[in-house]
C-alpha positions as CSV (number, residue, x, y, z in Angstrom):
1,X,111.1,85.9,75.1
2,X,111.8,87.5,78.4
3,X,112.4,90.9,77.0
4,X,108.8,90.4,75.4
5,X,107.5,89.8,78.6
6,X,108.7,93.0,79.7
7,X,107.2,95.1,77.1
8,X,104.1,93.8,77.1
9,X,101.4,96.5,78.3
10,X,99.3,95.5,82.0
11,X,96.3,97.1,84.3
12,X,97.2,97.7,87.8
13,X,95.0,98.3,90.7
14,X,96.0,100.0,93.7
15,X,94.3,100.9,97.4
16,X,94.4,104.0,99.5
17,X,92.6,102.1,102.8
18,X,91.7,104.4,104.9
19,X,90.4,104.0,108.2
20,X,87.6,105.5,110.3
21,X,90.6,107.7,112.1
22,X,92.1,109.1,108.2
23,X,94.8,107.1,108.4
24,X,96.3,105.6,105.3
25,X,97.8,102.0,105.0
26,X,101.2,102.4,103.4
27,X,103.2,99.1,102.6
28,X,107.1,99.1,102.3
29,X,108.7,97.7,99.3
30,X,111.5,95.0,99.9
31,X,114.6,96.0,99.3
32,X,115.5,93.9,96.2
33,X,111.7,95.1,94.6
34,X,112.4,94.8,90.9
35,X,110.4,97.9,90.7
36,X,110.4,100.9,93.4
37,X,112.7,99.0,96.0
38,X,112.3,100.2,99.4
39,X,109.6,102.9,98.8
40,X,106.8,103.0,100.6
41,X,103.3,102.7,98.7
42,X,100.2,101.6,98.8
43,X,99.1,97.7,98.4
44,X,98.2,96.5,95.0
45,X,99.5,94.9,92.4
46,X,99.0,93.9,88.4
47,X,96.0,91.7,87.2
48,X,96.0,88.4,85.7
49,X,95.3,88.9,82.3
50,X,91.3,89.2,82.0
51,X,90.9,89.4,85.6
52,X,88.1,91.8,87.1
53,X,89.5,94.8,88.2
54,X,87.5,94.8,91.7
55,X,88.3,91.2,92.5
56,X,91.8,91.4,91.5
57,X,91.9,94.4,93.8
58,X,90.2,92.5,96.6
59,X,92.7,89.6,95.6
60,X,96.4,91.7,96.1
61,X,94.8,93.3,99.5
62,X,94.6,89.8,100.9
63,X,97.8,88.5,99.4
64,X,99.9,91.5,100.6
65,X,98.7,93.0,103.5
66,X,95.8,89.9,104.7
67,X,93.0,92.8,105.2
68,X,89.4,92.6,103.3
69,X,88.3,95.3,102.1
70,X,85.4,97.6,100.9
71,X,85.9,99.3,98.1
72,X,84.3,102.7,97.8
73,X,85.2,104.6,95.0
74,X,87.1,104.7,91.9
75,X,89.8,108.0,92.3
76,X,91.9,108.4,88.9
77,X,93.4,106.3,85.9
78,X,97.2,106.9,85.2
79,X,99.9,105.6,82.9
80,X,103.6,104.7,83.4
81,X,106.3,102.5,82.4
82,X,107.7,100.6,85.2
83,X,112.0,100.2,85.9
84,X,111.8,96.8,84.3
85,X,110.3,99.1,80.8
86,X,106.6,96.8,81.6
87,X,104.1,99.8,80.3
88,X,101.4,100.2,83.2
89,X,98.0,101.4,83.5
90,X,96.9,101.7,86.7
91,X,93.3,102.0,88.2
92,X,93.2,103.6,92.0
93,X,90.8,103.2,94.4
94,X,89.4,104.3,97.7
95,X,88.7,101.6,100.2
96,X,87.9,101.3,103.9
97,X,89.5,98.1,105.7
98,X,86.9,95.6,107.0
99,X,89.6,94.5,109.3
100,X,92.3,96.2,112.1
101,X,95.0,93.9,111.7
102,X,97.7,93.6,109.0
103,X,99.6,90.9,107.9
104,X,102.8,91.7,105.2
105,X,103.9,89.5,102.5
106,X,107.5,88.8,101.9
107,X,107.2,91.7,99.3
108,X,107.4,94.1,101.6
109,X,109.0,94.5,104.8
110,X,106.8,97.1,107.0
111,X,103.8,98.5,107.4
112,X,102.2,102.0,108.9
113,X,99.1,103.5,109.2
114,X,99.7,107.3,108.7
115,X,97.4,110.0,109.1
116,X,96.4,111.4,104.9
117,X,98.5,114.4,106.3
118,X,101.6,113.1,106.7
119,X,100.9,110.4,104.1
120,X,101.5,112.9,101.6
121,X,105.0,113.2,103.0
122,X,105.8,109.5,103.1
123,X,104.6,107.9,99.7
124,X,106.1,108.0,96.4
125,X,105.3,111.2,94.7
126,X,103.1,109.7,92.0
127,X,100.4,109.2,94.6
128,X,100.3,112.6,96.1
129,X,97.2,113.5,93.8
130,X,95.5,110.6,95.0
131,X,95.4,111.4,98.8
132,X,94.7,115.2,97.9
133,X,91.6,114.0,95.8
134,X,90.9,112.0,98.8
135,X,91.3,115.0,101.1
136,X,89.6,117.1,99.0
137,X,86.5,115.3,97.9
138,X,86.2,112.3,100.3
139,X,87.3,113.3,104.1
140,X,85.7,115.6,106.0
C-alpha cells in the first residue's frame, strides 16, 4: 500500500515572500528531507486532499516558517515527480509577509532573506523562472 501512496498524483503550493526591501524568504531543507535534502527553497508544501489552494498556502507559511501572509498573485503552474516517484503539480505564488519575524519548523534548519538578485543564485534551479517573472513583471 505504501508504494501506492507514493504514486499517487498531489497539488502543491509554494511562496516567493517578498519583502518591501526585494528580499526573498528562502527556507533550508533538513538534511534527512525525503525529497530535496539540504537545498534551500521556498516554504510550501502539498495540500490535504480537497483543501483550498489559498488557505492551504496560508496554512504551510504558518506551519513552516510562523509568518502570515498576503498573497498577491498567482506566477506559474508546473509539473514534476518528486525523489520518492510522488507526481506533483505545483501552484506558485507571490506573497508579501504581514510579519518581520520567522520562526522554522523542524523541517528545515535555516532561514535567509536574500535580495531576488542573489536569490537566483541560492535556490534550486526549478525556481529560477519564478523570481525572473517576479523581476520582470512584479518589482520595480
Amino acid at each position: 500500500m505504501a508504494e501506492m501512496k507514493n504514486m499517487e498524483s498531489r497539488i502543491a503550493v509554494k511562496s516567493f515572500i517578498v519583502n518591501n526591501r526585494q528580499e526573498l524568504l528562502l527556507l533550508k531543507r533538513s538534511d534527512d528531507d525525503p525529497h530535496a535534502p539540504g537545498v534551500w527553497e521556498v516554504p510550501g508544501g502539498r495540500l490535504d486532499i480537497g483543501e483550498n489552494p489559498f488557505e492551504g498556502l496560508k496554512r504551510e507559511i504558518r506551519e513552516e516558517a510562523n509568518v502570515d501572509i498576503e498573497i498577491m498573485n498567482p506566477l506559474r503552474i508546473h509539473h514534476f515527480t518528486r525523489d520518492d516517484m510522488q507526481k506533483i503539480t505545483m501552484i506558485t505564488f507571490l506573497c508579501k509577509p504581514l510579519s518581520a519575524d520567522v520562526s522554522i519548523s523542524k523541517e528545515h534548519t535555516d532561514f535567509s532573506w536574500k535580495h531576488l538578485e542573489n536569490a537566483e543564485r541560492e535556490i534550486v534551479p526549478s525556481f529560477m523562472e519564478d523570481v525572473k517573472i517576479i523581476r520582470k513583471y512584479f518589482i520595480k
